[in-house]
ZAMARTI-34682 format. One record per residue (C-alpha): x, y, z; residue in one letter. Coordinates in steps of 0.001 Angstrom, whole numbers, plus 500000, padded with zeros to 6 digits. Example, Ala and Ser with C-alpha at 12.3 -4.5 7.8 and 13.67 -1.06 7.14 Angstrom:
BEGIN
       xx       yy       zz   code
   512300   495500   507800      A
   513670   498940   507140      S
END
This chain:
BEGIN
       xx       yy       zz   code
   760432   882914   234261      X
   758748   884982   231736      X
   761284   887637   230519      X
   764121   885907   232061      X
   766517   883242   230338      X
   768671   880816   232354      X
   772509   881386   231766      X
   774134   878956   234354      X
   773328   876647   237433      X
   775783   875341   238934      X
   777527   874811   243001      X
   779566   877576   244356      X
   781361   878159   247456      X
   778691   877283   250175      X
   776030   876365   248289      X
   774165   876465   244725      X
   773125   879137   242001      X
   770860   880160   239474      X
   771678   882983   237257      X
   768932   884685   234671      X
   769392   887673   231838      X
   766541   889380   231587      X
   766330   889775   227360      X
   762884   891925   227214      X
   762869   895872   226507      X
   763469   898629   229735      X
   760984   897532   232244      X
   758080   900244   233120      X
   757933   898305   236397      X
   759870   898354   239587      X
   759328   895461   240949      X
   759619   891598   239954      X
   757688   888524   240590      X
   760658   886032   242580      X
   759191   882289   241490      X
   758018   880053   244071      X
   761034   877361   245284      X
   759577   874139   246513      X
   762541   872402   248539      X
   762048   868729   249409      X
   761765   867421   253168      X
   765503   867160   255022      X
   766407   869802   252681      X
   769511   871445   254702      X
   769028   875140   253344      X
   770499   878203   255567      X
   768429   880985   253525      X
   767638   881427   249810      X
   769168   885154   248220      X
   767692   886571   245288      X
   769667   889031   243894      X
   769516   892026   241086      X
   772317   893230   239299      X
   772418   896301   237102      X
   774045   895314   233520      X
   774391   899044   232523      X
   775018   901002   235493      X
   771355   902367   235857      X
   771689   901507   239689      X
   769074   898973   239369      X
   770072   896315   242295      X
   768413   895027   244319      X
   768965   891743   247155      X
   766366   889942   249194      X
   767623   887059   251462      X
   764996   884852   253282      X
   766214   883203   255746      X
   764971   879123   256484      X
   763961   878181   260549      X
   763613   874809   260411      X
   762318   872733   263838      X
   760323   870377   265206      X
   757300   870473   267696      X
   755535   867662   269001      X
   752597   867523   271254      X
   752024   864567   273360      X
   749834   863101   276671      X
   751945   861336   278910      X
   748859   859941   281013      X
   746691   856876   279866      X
   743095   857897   280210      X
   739709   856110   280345      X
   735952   857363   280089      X
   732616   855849   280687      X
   730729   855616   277124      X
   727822   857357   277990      X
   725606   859625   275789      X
   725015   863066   276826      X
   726542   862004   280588      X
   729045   864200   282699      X
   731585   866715   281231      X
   735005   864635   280957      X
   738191   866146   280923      X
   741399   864935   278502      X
   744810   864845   280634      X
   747048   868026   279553      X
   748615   867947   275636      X
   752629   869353   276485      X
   753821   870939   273490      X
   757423   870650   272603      X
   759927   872466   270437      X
   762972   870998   269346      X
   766319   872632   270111      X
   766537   874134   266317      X
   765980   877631   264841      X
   761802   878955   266461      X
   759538   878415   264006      X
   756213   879329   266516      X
   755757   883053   266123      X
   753069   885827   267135      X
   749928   885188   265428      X
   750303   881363   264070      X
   747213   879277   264924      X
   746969   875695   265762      X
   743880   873928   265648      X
   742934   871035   267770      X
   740257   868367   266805      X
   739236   864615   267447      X
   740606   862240   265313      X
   737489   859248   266191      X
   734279   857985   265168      X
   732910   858876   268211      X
   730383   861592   268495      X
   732495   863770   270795      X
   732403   867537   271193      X
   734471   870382   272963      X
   732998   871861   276126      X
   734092   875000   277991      X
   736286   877782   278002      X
   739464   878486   278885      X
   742615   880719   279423      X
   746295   880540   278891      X
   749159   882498   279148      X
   750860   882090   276052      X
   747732   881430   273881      X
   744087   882457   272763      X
   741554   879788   272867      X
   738342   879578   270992      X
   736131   877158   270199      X
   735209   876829   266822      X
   731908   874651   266890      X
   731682   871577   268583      X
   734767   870237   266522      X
   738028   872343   267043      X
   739560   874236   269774      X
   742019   877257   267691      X
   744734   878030   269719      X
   746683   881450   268224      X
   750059   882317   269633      X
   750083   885600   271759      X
   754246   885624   272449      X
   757081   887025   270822      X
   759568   884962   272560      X
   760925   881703   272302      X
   758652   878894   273301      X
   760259   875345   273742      X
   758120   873593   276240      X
   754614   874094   277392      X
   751876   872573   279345      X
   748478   873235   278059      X
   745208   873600   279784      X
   743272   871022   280397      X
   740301   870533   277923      X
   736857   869358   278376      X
   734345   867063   276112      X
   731010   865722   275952      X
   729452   862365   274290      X
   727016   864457   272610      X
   723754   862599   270459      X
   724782   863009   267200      X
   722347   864373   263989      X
   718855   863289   263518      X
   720054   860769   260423      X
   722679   859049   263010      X
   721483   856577   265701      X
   723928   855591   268280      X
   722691   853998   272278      X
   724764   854034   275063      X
   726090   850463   273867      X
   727857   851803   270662      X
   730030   854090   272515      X
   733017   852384   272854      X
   736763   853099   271346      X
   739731   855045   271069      X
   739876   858909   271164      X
   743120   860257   268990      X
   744059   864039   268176      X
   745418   865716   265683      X
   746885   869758   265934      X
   746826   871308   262250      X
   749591   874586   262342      X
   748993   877727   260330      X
   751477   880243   260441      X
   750180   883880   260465      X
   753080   884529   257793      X
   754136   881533   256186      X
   752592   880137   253258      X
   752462   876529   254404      X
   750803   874084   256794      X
   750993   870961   259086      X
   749046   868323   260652      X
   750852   866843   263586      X
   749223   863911   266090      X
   748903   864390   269095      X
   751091   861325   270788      X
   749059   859459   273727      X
   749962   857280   276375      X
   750803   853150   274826      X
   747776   852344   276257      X
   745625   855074   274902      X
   742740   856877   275480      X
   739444   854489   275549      X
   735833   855125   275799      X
   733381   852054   276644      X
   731633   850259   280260      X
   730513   847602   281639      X
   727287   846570   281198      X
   724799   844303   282936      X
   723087   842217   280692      X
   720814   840263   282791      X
   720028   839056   286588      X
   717905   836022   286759      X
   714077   836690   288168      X
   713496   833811   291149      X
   710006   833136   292163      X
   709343   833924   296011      X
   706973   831434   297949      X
   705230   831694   300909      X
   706009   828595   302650      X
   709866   828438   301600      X
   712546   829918   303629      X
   713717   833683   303137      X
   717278   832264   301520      X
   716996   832601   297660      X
   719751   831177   295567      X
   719859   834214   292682      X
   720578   832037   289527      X
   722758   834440   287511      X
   724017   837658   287019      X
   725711   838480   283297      X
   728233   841885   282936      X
   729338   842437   279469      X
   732333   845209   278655      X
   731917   847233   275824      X
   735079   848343   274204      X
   738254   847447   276565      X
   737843   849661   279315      X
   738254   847528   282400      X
   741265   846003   284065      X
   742176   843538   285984      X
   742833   846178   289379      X
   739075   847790   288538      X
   736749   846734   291376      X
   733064   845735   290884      X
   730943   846159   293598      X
   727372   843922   293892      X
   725281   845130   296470      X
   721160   844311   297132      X
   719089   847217   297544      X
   716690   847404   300714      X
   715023   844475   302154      X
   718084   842370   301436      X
   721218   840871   302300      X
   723902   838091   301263      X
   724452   834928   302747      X
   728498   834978   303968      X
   728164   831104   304834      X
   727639   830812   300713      X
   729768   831980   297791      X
   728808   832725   294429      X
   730830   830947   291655      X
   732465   834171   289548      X
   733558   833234   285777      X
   736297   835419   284180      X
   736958   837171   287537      X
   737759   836523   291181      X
   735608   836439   294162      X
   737860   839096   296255      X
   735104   839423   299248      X
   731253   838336   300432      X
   729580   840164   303766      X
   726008   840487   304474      X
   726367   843945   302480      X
   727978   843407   299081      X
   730119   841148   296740      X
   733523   842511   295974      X
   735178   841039   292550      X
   738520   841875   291064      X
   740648   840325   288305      X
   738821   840860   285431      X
   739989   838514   282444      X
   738003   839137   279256      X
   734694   837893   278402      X
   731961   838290   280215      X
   731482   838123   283880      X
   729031   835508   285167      X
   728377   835543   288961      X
   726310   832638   289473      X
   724329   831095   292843      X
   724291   834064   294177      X
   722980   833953   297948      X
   720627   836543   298907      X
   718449   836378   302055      X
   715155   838421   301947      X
   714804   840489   305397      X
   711758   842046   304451      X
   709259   840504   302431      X
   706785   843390   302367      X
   709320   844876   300440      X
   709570   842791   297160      X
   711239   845358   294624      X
   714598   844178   295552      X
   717177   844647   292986      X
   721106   844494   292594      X
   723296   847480   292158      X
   726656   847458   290534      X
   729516   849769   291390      X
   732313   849684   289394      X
   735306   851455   289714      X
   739774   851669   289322      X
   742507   854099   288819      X
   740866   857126   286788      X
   737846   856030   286465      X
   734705   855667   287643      X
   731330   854142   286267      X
   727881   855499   286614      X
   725683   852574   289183      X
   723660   850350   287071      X
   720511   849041   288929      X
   719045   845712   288014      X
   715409   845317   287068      X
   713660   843480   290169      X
   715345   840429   291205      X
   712164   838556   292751      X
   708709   838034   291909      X
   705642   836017   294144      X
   705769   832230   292637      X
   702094   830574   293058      X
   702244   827115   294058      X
   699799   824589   294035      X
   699713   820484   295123      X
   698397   817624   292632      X
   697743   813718   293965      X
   698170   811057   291648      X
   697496   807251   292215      X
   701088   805899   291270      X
   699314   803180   289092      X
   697242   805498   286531      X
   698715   804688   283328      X
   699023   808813   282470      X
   699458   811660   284914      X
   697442   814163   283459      X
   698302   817767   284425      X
   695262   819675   283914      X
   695470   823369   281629      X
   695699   826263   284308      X
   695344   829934   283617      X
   699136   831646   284946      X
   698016   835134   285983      X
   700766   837861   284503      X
   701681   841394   285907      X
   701312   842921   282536      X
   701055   841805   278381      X
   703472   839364   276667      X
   705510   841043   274531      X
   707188   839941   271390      X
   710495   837717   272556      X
   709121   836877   275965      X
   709607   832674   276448      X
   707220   830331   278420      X
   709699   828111   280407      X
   708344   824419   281491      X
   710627   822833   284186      X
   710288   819229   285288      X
   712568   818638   288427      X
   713211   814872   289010      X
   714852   811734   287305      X
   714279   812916   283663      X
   715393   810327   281066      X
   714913   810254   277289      X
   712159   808512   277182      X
   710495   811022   279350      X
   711699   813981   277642      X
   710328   812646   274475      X
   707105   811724   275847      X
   706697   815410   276933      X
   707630   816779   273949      X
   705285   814843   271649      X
   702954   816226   273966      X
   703698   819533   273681      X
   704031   819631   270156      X
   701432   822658   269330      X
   703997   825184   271146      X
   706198   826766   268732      X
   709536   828066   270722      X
   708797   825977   273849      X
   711819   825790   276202      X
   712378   822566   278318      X
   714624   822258   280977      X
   715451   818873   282358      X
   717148   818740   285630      X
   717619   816765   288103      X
   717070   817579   292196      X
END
């Protein structure tokens, strides 16, 4: 307290006080630094009174009384959201943040700002502008929306616009793919009073179940060889859809449908893992209840119409309540299979199968497999004879199997 020497402290009707003696010569100045009170959390303080009282009738007195508002605001989003994980994709839109003041003293005035940012890892970004009646919106960056206070009346309850974001490609030193974009979105509001020397970071409460970013992904579709002599029915082997993050539900629909030239077998069904089999026509396969995992469809039945037109491929649709997913189309399901006949006397003590030169449709690149299938009764014996065989390929793949 500098100049100023403590002479008592102690409670008083309705509260609590300090007194000082000032014990330095006449002051030249007329005015006094008050000191700085810091009053813990809960504290239950009606205003703080600092008072001067003349000791020798020179009419120095002086009172300042600063009164405490104490309240609480909260900001929350009632509605569960969900958003496709896509880089640089559509502009999304985050369900309305109600703010909320408690029934206490106001403690939002003319000129205090609030600023609004994402509170994830994810590489998201504000989009837009927009207008409100109670408030001045900027954007600051890609990072934080500042929202100043333009009232000078009591606000207790108000809905806020409705604010837009990208998935936006982070800096040069960060990769990220389409397949990395998947988790929660949180928010926090950070309040600066235009007068008050203080501030506070309050999150933004969501709906229990969140707000996620992610999608389902198709991993792979099985290529089948086409003949010329076989019938137009092709048993598709597999088709593999992976989630990424937990976006989808069990309600979501996922739609399978082959592209021109094309159609499904209704006398068949595919066998679905980790989800139902809801419908088969000639057009698409409809599947529901979604588990966890991924999502094998497998023997699927597709009947070519038109073999002139070979670049066949699936298309998935997926979609639910809020929430729609970009189509995914498969690489081409089918691909003309050469076929040629060997004869063998039964009695030859080896059947030889002579080298042959397999024409491709482009280079072998690094990870590619060469696949030998022998269909029939395979026992051990055989599949070790073939092996020993075969013993100068590195990373051969054998499939036994039985028709």
């Amino acid at each position: 307290m500098g100049a100023f020497n403590r002479l008592s402290a102690k409670p008083v009707d309705g509260g609590y006080e300090l007194l000082y003696e000032y014990k330095r010569s006449k002051s030249i100045k007329k005015r006094i630094k008050l000191p700085e009170i810091s009053l813990p959390s809960g504290s239950k303080v009606d205003y703080i009174e600092y008072f001067v009282r003349d000791s020798e009738k020179g009419g120095v007195n002086a009172t300042l009384r600063r009164i405490l508002q104490f309240n609480d605001i909260s900001f929350e989003i009632e509605e569960y959201a969900r958003y496709e994980g896509m880089l640089e994709g559509e502009v999304l839109s985050l369900p309305s943040i109600q703010l909320t003041q408690g029934s206490g003293d106001n403690i939002i005035k003319e000129g205090d700002v609030f600023k609004l940012e994402f509170d994830s890892p994810l590489p998201l970004a504000w989009t837009g502008n927009y207008t409100d009646p109670y408030f001045d919106i900027d954007r600051k960056g890609s990072s934080t929306l500042e929202l100043t206070y333009l009232g000078d009346t009591v606000l207790t309850k108000h809905v806020l616009p409705q604010f837009n974001f990208k998935l936006r490609k982070p800096g040069l030193f960060k990769k990220i793919d389409d397949m990395d974009l998947s988790g929660s979105i949180s928010l926090n509001i950070l309040q600066k009073p235009k007068d008050g020397d203080w501030e506070f970071d309050y999150e933004v409460s969501v709906h229990e179940d969140g707000i996620d970013v992610g999608r389902m992904d198709l991993i792979s579709v099985t290529n089948m060889p086409v003949y010329e002599d076989i019938p137009d029915y092709i048993e598709v082997e597999s088709l593999v859809l992976r989630e990424r993050g937990e976006i989808i539900t069990a309600s979501d629909t996922i739609r399978i449908t082959p592209s021109k030239g094309a159609k499904y077998d209704v006398r068949k069904r595919p066998q679905v893992t980790n989800a139902k089999l809801s419908k088969i026509t000639s057009d698409e396969i409809i599947i529901t209840g979604y588990t966890e995992s991924d999502i094998i469809v497998n023997s699927i039945p597709v009947v070519i119409s038109d073999r002139e037109a070979m670049d066949i491929h699936l298309i998935v649709d997926i979609s639910g309540a809020r929430y729609k997913q970009n189509r995914i189309k498969s690489e081409p399901i089918f691909h003309y299979g050469h076929k040629d006949t060997l004869y063998y006397a039964r009695s030859l003590t080896n059947y030889v199968i002579p080298t042959e030169k397999l024409r491709l449709p482009g280079k072998l690149s690094t990870g590619d497999t060469l696949g030998i299938l022998l269909s029939g009764d395979i026992d051990l014996k055989l599949q070790r004879a073939v092996n020993n065989n075969l013993n100068q390929w590195e990373h051969l793949i054998v499939y036994p199997q039985s028709r």
